[in-house]
N, C-alpha and C positions, 0 to 999 in steps of 0.2 A: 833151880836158879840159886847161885851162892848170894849172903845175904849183902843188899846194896847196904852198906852205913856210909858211906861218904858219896852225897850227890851234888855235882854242880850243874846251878843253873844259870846257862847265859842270857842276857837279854832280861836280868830282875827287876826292871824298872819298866818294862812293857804291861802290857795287860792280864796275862800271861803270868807271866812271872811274877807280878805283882800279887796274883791271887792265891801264887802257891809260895811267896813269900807271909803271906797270911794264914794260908793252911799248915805252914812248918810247925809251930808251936803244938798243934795237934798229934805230932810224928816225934817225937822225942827220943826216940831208939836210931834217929838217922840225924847224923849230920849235915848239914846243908851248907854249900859256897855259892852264896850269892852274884853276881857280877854284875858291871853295867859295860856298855860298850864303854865306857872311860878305861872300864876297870881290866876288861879282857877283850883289844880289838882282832876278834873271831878271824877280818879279812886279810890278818896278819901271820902266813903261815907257821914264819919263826915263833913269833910269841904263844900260838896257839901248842907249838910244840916242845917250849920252854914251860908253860903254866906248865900243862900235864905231869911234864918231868920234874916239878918239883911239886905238886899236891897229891898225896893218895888221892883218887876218886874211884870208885866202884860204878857209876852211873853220870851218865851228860845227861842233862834235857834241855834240849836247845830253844829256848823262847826266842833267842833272838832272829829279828827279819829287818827289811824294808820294807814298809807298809802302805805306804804314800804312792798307792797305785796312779793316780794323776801326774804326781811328779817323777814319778820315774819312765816318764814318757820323753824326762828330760834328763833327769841323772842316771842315764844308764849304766856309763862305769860303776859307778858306786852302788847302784842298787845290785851290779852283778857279782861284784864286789863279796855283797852279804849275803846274799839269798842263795846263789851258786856257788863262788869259788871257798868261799866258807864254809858251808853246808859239809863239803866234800872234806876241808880240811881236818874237821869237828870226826866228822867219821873216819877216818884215815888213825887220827890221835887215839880215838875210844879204840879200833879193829887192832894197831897196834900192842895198847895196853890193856887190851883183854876187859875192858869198860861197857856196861848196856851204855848203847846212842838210842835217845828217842828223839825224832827232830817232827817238827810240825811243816807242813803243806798247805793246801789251800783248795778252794774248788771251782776258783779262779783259773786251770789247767785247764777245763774243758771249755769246751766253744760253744755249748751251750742249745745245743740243734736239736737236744734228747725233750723227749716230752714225759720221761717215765726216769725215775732217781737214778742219779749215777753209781756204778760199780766198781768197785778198785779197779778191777781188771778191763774196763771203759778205754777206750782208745782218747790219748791227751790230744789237747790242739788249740791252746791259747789262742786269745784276740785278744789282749795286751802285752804288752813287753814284760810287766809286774808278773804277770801269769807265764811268760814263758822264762824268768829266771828262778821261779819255782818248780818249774818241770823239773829244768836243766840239773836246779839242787836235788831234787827227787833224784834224779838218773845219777849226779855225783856220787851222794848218798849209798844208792845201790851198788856203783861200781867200787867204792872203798871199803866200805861194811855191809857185808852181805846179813850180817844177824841183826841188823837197825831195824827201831820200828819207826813206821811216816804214819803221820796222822795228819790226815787234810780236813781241813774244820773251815767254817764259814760265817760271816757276818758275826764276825765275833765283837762281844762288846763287854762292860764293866764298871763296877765303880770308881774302877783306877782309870787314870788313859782320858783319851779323846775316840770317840765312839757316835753311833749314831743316835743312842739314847741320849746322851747327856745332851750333845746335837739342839734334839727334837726339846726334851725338856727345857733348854733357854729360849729357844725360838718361841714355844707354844707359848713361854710365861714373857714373852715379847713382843710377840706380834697377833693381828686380828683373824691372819692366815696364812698357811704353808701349805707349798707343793712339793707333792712326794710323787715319785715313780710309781705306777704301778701296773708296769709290762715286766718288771723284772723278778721273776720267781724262783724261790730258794728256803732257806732254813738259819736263821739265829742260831749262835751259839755263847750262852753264858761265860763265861771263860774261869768263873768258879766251880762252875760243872765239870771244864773239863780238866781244871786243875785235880778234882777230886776223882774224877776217872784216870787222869797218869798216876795218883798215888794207888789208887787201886791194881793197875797194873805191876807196878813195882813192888806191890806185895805178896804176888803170884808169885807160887814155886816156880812154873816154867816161863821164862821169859819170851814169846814167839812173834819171829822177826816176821816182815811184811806192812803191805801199807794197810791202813783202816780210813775211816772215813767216822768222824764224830758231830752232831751236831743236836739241837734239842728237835726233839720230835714236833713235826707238824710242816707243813708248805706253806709258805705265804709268801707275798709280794712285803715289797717296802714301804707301800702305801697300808699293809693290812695293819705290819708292824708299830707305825706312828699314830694311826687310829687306837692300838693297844694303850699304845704309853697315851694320849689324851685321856681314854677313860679312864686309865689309873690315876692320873696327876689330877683329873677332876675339871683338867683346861677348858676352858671358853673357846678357846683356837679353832677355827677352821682348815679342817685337812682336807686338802683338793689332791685328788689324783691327777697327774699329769703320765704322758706316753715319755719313753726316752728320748726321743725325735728331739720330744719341746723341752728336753733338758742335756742338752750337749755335752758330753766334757773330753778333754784331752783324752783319755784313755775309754776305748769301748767296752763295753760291759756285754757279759754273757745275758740271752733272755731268760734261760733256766738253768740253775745250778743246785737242784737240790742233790741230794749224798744219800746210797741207803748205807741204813749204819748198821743193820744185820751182821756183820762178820766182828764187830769191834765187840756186840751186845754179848755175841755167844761163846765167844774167842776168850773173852775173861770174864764173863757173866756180868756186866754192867746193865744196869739200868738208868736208860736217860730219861729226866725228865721232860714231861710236854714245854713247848714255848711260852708261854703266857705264866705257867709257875714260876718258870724261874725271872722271866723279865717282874714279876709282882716284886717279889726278893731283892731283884737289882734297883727298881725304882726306890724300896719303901728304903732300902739304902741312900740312896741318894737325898734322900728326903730328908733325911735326918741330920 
């Protein structure tokens, strides 16, 4: 693989981006363009093939999404907007100018039926809209740049952003009790982790397109997860499990969404760490 020095990342104000605008100082032999959706709107083909045309870039890494799975049960246009017709365009720009695209996915694509960890090559089949314009970007993706890597990742969360830790940390230091889910099973992902697994990847001689699946090691409900963060943060709070039933919301949730991440681990030799190490890391962060 020729060497990346100039990488843009869109969406560097997300979670995402946010963490690997932190890890750049670490990477000093590469250049980095930051963007925000102010700064590059992605769902803008022209633009997106104006920027290109006037920045060297050797590498995209697309942080940017719509995230706000509930509300995009409402803002359709616009979440498809970003997650699909963008997706497509991003890759189209990098397959053009001869640019690695790494764009991020979700595990929100499947329906959730499986009782045994999902496989790239797993048959998709969302139950929200949020999850089906990620497919849709996945399939764009594929059809514009065929040498793209998809990385579908889950429950991701951060010191930066709005996330379910930060979530549970004001609630617990607010209230006497919380209810959390816990029919819905799956896997956390640090999103410093996986900030430090894309840099990892881009520093492989071979670059090898296809989708992966990333996430911290371990299965757990949403309920296991909030019981984590209380023993870390030391909280008083009461964590009560609730079923999804007794917690409704506009957009249905899968009841299992874990990812095996086998092909991502051996594919570039990465080592993910367990869940509960890295959420220690993001709390003692938070703490501070």
């Amino acid at each position: 693989m020729p060497s990346l020095k100039n990488i843009l990342v869109t969406g560097s104000n997300g979670q995402l981006g946010s963490e690997l605008q932190a890890l750049s100082s670490f990477y000093p032999k590469y250049h980095f363009l930051f963007t925000t959706k102010e700064e590059l709107r992605i769902e803008d083909e022209s633009l997106v093939k104006k920027y290109f045309a006037e920045n060297d870039i050797d590498c995209c890494i697309n942080c940017a999404a719509y995230t706000a799975v509930d509300k995009a049960e409402e803002e359709k246009e616009f979440c498809y907007a970003v997650n699909t017709s963008a997706a497509g365009y991003l890759a189209a720009a990098c397959h053009n100018n001869n640019i690695a695209f790494i764009h991020f996915s979700t595990d929100y694509v499947f329906d959730g039926k499986k009782n045994t960890p999902y496989l790239e090559d797993d048959a998709t089949s969302p139950v929200n809209y949020y999850g089906e314009t990620k497919m849709l970007g996945e399939k764009n993706v594929q059809e514009n740049n065929a040498n793209a890597i998809i990385v579908r990742t889950s429950w991701v969360y951060s010191s930066f952003g709005k996330n379910f830790v930060k979530t549970m940390m004001r609630l617990m230091a607010e209230k006497e009790s919380v209810n959390v889910v816990n029919d819905q099973i799956g896997a956390p992902t640090y999103a410093a982790d996986l900030a430090a697994a894309v840099m990892h990847i881009i520093q492989q001689k071979k670059f090898i397109p296809g989708i992966y699946h990333y996430c911290n090691e371990g299965i757990i409900t949403w309920y296991d997860f909030a019981v984590e963060i209380k023993r870390l943060t030391g909280s008083t709070c009461a964590v009560k499990g609730i079923s999804t039933a007794q917690y409704p919301t506009p957009a249905k949730r899968s009841h299992y969404s874990a990812m095996d991440t086998k092909k991502i681990k051996n594919t570039f030799e990465i080592t993910i760490p367990a869940w509960k190490i890295s959420l220690a890391k993001a709390v003692l962060l938070l703490q501070q």
